[in-house]
C-alpha positions in Angstrom: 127.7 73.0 75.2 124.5 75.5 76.4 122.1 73.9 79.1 120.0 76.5 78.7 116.7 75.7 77.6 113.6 77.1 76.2 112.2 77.5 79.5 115.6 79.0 80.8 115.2 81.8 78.1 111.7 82.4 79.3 112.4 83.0 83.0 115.2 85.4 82.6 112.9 87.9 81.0 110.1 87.2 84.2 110.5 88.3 87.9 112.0 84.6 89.1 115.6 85.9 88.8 114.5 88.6 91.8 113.1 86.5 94.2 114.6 86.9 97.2 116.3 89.8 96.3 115.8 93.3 97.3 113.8 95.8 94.8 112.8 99.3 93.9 109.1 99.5 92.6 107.8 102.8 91.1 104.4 103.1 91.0 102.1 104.9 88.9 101.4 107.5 91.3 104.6 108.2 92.0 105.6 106.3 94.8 109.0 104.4 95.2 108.9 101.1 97.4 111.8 99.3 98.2 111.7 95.6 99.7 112.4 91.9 99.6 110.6 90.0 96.8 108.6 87.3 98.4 106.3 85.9 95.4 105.0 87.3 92.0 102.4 86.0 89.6 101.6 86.8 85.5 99.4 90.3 85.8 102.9 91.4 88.0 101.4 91.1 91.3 103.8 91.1 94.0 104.3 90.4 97.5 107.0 92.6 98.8 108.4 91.6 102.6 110.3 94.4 104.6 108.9 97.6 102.4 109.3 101.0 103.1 108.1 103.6 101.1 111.1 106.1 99.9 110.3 109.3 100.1 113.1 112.0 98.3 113.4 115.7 98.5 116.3 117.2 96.6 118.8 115.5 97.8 117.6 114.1 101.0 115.5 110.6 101.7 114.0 109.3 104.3 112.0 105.7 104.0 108.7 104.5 105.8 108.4 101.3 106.7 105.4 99.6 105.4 106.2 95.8 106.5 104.5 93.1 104.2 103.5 94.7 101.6 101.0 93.5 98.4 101.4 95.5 95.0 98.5 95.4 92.2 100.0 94.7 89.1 98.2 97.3 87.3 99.8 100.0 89.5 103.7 99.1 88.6 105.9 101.3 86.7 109.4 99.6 86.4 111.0 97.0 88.4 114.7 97.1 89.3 117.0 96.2 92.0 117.6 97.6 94.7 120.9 96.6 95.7 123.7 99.4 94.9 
């Protein structure tokens, strides 16, 4: 027997199962930030706490810290997480 519901379909495909949970964001112009998912809305606006901007040359990285950090929708790329 499945307890899933309709709404349980809907949220795996949203942002809900990240919250609270650390994530890479690539951005349009390139930039990859790395932080704690905080809150999110429908247009993918999000609210990243801790961020740091990673920077990578060859095979070297180094990461900026940004602190509380607000992300336009518009300007995301791809969403994963950022745990290894």
């Amino acid at each position: 027997m499945s307890w899933a519901g309709p709404e349980d379909i809907f949220l795996s495909t949203s942002l809900a199962s990240y919250l609270d949970k650390k994530l890479l964001v690539l951005l349009r112009d390139g930039r990859k930030l790395l932080g704690i998912l905080r809150s999110f809305d429908q247009f993918a606006n999000a609210v990243l706490e801790g961020a740091c901007e990673r920077v990578i040359i060859g095979d070297l990285y180094c990461d900026i810290p940004l602190g509380l950090y607000v992300i336009r929708g518009e300007n995301v790329v791809l969403i994963g997480s950022g745990e290894r």
